[in-house]
C-alpha positions, 0 to 999 in steps of 0.5 A: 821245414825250416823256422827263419829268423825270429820264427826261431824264437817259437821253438827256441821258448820252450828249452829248458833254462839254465839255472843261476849257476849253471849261467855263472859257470858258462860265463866263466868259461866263456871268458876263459875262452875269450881270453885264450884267444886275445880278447880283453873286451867284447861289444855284445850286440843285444844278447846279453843284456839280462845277464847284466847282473851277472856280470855285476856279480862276477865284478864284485866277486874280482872274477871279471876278466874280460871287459863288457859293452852290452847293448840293448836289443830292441825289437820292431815294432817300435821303441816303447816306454818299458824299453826307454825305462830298461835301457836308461836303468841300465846306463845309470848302473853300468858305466865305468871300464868293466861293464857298460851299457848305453847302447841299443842293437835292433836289425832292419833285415836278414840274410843273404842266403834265405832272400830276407836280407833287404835288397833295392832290387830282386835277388838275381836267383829268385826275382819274385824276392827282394827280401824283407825290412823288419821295421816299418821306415818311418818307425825305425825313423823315429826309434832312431831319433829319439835314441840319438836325442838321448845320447844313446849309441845305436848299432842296426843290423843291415846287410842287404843294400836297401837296409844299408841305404835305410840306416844311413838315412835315419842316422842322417836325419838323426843327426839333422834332427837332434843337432848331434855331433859324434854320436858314433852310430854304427851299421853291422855287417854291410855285406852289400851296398850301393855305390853312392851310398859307400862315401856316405859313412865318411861323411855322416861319421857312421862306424862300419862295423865287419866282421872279416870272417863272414867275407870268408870265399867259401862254396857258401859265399862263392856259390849261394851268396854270389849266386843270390846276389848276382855278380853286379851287387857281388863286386861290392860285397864288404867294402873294407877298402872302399869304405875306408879310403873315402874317410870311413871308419872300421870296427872289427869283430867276430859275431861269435857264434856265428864264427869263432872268437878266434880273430886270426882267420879273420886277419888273414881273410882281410888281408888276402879275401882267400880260403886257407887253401888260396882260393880263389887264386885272385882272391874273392873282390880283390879290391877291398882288401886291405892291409895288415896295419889297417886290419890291427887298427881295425880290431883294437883302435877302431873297435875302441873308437866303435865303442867309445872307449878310444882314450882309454883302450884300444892301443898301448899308449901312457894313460890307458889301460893295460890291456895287452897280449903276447903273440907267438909270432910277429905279423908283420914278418910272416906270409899272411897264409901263417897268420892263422897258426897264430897263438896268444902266449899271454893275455893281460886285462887291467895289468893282471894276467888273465891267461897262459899259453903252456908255451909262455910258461916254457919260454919263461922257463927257458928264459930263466934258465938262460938268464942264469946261464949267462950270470955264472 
């Protein structure tokens, strides 16, 4: 049989933890990896939030080379003291430009392909399925409220178009409540969605966060998700486009593990909604692609604005932090089919080089060596 969603945790309990060490090894290998592919930040949706003081260690140790916004992950069935008491202990100890909190990740749904993604109406393969809120409404309603009040930024996971729906309206009535103003309250993943609700994260200042790869046309998305969704719904599968050319904002990302760190399949797929094969020729919901200077934007600047951090980061500008990287191609002078043979040369956080290609070392090499060519 199979254990869906938390049923995993049942399992998941019972192998073996990891030891101190054997965590801070992984988390140094895990930001080496991070930093071959480009990244200098990284938004961690509730996962990793006891392994805050690991982080602190690596900080204290000048080890950190890679930037940390860690959410706090709170489950149904409501928002309860100890969880308040852990996420305000962890706002007043992490908040400077290495590691953040300040945030809360809880989901309101699941899938598409196990039916547990909330859908307004039934699946089109199943009918007897509508899929499945995990909160009850009016409980997220006040978790929510209470989370704005206290200036906290809330990311809620919600695909099916009946979860989408419910978030938008308890940011609303959050906002309404507590009179708040750029609380940048974000919804993951959005994989469906209603017409009338697409303008309403223009309007409420809702950060549509997407991760680009999960829209990847695959015989999963083509036949599973299409099929379960049914082709009325499919036509509005990851609305980039539609979201963004009525006033909304986009963040983009990963959901590493679930696909890979690497943000270059993702780039492409927002640009051309096809496999790395062309397919579908038209390419899957042509419509909400979107271009390449709006798919950057969306990974840097709309990822530093989705977590507040958009006067110091997310573009090179005089003022803000020096992180950067060296691509071994210029995006915008190759066919979006070779956007993903791109490869990072250089990665830079804070002004220091925290990775090099083997390329970069022979292209300064070769530079050096021009260079003193040039000077006989």
């Amino acid at each position: 049989g199979a254990l869906k969603e938390s049923a995993g945790d049942l399992v998941a309990k019972f192998a073996p933890k990891p030891s101190r060490a054997q965590r801070l090894a992984a988390l140094r290998m895990g930001m080496h990896e991070a930093n071959k592919f480009g990244l200098v930040r990284v938004h961690s949706a509730g996962q990793d939030f006891e392994w805050l003081d690991l982080y602190d260690e690596l900080r204290r140790n000048g080890e950190l080379t890679l930037r940390f916004y860690v959410a706090y992950f709170l489950d149904p069935p409501e928002l309860a003291p100890y969880s308040i008491e852990k996420i305000e202990q962890a706002r007043r100890t992490y908040h400077d430009d290495w590691i953040s909190g300040g945030a809360v990740k809880t989901m309101l749904d699941g899938v598409v392909e196990a039916h547990t993604a909330a859908m307004l109406t039934p699946y089109s393969d199943d009918p007897s399925q509508s899929g499945k809120l995990f909160w009850e409404p009016a409980k997220y309603q006040s978790s929510i409220t209470e989370l704005d009040r206290r200036g906290l930024q809330i990311f809620t996971h919600a695909i099916g178009d009946k979860a989408v729906r419910l978030a938008l309206d308890a940011y609303q009535q959050a906002a309404e409540t507590n009179h708040t103003h750029d609380a940048r309250p974000r919804i993951e993943h959005i994989e469906t969605i209603a017409a009338q609700d697409i303008p309403r994260f223009g309007k409420l200042g809702v950060i549509a966060s997407f991760q680009p790869l999960h829209a990847y046309p695959d015989d999963d998305t083509l036949k599973i998700w299409s099929r379960n969704v049914g082709p009325e719904r499919a036509q509005r599968a990851w609305v980039w486009h539609s979201i963004e050319s009525t006033g909304g904002r986009l963040a983009f990302g990963s959901d590493w593990p679930v696909v890979t760190l690497s943000p270059w399949p993702g780039v492409q797929n927002a640009l051309t909604r096809q496999t790395t094969d062309g397919n579908p020729p038209d390419g899957f919901v042509p419509q909400e692609r979107i271009t390449l200077e709006d798919t950057i934007k969306a990974y840097t600047l709309g990822a530093a604005f989705a977590g507040r951090r958009e006067k110091t980061e997310g573009s090179l500008e005089p003022g803000k932090l020096a992180d950067l990287i060296v691509l071994s191609q210029d995006l915008f002078k190759v066919a979006p089919s070779a956007i993903t043979k791109t490869e990072v040369l250089l990665t830079m956080v804070g002004g220091k080089v925290v990775y090099q290609s083997p390329k970069w070392t022979e292209t300064e090499a070769a530079n050096q060596a021009a260079a003193a060519e040039a000077a006989k």
